[in-house]
DOFIRO-504434 format. One record per residue: x, y, z of N, C-alpha, C, O in turn. Coordinates in steps of 0.2 Angstrom, whole numbers, padded with zeros to 4 digits, always signed. Layout:
BEGIN
XYZXYZXYZXYZ...
END
This chain:
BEGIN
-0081+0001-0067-0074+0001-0069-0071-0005-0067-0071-0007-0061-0068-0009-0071-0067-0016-0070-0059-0013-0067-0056-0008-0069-0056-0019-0062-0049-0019-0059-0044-0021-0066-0045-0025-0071-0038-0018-0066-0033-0022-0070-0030-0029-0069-0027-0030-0064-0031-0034-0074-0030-0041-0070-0021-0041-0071-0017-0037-0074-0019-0045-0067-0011-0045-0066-0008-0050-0070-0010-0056-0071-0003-0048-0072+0001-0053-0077+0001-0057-0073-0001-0057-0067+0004-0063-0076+0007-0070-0075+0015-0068-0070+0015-0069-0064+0018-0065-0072+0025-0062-0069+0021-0059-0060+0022-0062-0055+0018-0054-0062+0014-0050-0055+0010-0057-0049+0009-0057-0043+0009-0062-0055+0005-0064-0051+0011-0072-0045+0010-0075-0039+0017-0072-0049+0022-0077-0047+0026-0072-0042+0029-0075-0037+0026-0066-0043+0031-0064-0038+0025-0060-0031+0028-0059-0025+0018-0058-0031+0015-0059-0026+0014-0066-0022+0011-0066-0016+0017-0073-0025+0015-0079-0023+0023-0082-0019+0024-0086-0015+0027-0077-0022+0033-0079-0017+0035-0073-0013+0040-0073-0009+0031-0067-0014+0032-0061-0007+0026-0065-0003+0026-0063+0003+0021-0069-0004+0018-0072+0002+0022-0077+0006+0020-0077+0012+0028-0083+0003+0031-0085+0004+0035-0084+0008+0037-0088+0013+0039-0076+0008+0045-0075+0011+0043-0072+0016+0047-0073+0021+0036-0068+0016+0035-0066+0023+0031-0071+0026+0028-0069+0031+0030-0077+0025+0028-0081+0027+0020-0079+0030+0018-0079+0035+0016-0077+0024+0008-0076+0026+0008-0071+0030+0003-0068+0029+0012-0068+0033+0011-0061+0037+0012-0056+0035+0015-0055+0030+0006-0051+0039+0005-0044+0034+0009-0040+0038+0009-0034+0036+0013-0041+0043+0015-0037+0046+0024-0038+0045+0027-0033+0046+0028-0043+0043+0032-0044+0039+0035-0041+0036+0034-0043+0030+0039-0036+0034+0046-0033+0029+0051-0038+0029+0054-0041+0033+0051-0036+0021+0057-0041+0018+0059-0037+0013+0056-0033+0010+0067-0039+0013+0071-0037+0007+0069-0037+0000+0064-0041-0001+0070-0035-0003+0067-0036-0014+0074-0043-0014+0073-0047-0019+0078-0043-0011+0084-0050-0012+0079-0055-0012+0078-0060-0016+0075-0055-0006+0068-0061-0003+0066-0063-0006+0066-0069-0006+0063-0059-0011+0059-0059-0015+0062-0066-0020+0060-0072-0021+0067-0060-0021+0070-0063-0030+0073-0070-0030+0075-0073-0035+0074-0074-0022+0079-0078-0020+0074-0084-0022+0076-0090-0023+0067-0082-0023+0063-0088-0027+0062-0088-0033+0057-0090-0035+0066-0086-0036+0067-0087-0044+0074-0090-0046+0079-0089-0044+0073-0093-0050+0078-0096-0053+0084-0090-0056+0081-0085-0059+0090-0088-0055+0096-0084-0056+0094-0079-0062+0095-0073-0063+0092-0084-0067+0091-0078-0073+0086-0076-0075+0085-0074-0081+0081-0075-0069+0074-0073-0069+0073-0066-0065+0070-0061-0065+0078-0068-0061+0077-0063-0054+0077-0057-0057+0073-0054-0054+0080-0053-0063+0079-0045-0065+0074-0046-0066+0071-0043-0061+0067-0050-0071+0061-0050-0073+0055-0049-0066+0050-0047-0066+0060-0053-0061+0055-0054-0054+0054-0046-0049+0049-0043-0046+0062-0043-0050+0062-0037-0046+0057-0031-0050+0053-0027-0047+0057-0031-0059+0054-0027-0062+0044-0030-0061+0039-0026-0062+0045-0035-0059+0037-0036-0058+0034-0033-0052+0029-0030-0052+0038-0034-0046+0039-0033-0040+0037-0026-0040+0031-0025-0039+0041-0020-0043+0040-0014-0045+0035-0013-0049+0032-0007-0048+0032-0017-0053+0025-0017-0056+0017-0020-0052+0011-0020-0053+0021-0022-0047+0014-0026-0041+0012-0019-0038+0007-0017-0037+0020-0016-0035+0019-0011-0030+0015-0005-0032+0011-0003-0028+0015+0000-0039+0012+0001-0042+0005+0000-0044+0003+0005-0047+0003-0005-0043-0002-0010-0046-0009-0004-0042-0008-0001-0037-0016-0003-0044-0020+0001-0041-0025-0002-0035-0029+0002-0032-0023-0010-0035-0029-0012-0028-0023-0014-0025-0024-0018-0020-0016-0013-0026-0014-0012-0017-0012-0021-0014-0015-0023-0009-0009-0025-0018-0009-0031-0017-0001-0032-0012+0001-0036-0008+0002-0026-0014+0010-0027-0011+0011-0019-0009+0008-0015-0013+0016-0016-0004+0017-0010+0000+0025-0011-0001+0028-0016-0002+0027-0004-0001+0035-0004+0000+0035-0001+0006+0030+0003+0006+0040-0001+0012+0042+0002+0017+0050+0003+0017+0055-0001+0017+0049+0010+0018+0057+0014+0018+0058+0010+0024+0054+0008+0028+0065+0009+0024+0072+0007+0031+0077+0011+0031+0079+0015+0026+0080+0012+0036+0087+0016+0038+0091+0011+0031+0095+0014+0027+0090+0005+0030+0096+0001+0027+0094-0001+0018+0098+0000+0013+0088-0003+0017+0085-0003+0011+0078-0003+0012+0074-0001+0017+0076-0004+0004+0069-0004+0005+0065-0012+0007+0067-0017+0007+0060-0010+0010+0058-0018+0009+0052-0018+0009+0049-0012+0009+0047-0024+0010+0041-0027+0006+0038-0029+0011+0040-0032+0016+0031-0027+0009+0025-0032+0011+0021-0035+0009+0022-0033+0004+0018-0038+0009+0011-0040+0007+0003-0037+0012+0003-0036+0018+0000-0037+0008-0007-0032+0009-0012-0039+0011-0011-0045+0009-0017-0037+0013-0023-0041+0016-0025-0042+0010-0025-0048+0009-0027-0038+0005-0029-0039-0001-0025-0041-0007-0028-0042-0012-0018-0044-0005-0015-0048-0009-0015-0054-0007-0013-0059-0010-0018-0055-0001-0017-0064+0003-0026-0064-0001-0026-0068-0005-0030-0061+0000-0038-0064-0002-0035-0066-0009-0036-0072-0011-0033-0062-0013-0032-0063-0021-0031-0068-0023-0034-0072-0027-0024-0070-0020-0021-0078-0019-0025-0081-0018-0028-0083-0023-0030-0082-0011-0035-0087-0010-0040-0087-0016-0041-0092-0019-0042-0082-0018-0048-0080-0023-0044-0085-0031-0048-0087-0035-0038-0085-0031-0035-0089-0036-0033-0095-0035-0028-0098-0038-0036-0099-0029-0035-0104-0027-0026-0106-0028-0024-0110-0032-0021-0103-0023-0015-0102-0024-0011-0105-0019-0005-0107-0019-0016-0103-0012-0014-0105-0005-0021-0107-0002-0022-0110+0003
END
């Protein structure tokens, strides 16, 4: 069973939640983080990918509950992917 490959969209906003948490898997960041690397009239497209990354079945991005919001990680298997896509 072949993995599902990730959009164009999934694959820009795993490359700027690597950005934000600055390559760290232990990092939480706001979904604002995220979106703050998009140009203003993309950012709904970026937060809706965000939500289609975390979803996604090999687990490239994590969400963690806060007392304040939600916020984001990046997974070990989302930094190899980027490497494997020659990206970082």
């Amino acid at each position: 069973m072949s993995e599902k490959p990730l959009t164009q969209e999934q694959i820009a906003v795993l490359l700027a939640l690597y950005e934000a948490t600055k390559g760290s898997i232990h990092a939480h960041v706001p979904k604002r983080a995220v979106q703050a690397h998009f140009r203003k009239d993309l950012r709904g497209f970026a937060g809706e990918a965000l939500d289609e990354l975390i979803r996604h079945p090999s687990r490239y991005a994590i969400k963690h509950p806060t007392k304040g919001e939600m916020t984001y990680s990046i997974t070990l298997e989302g930094i190899k992917k980027l490497k494997e896509m020659k990206l970082i």
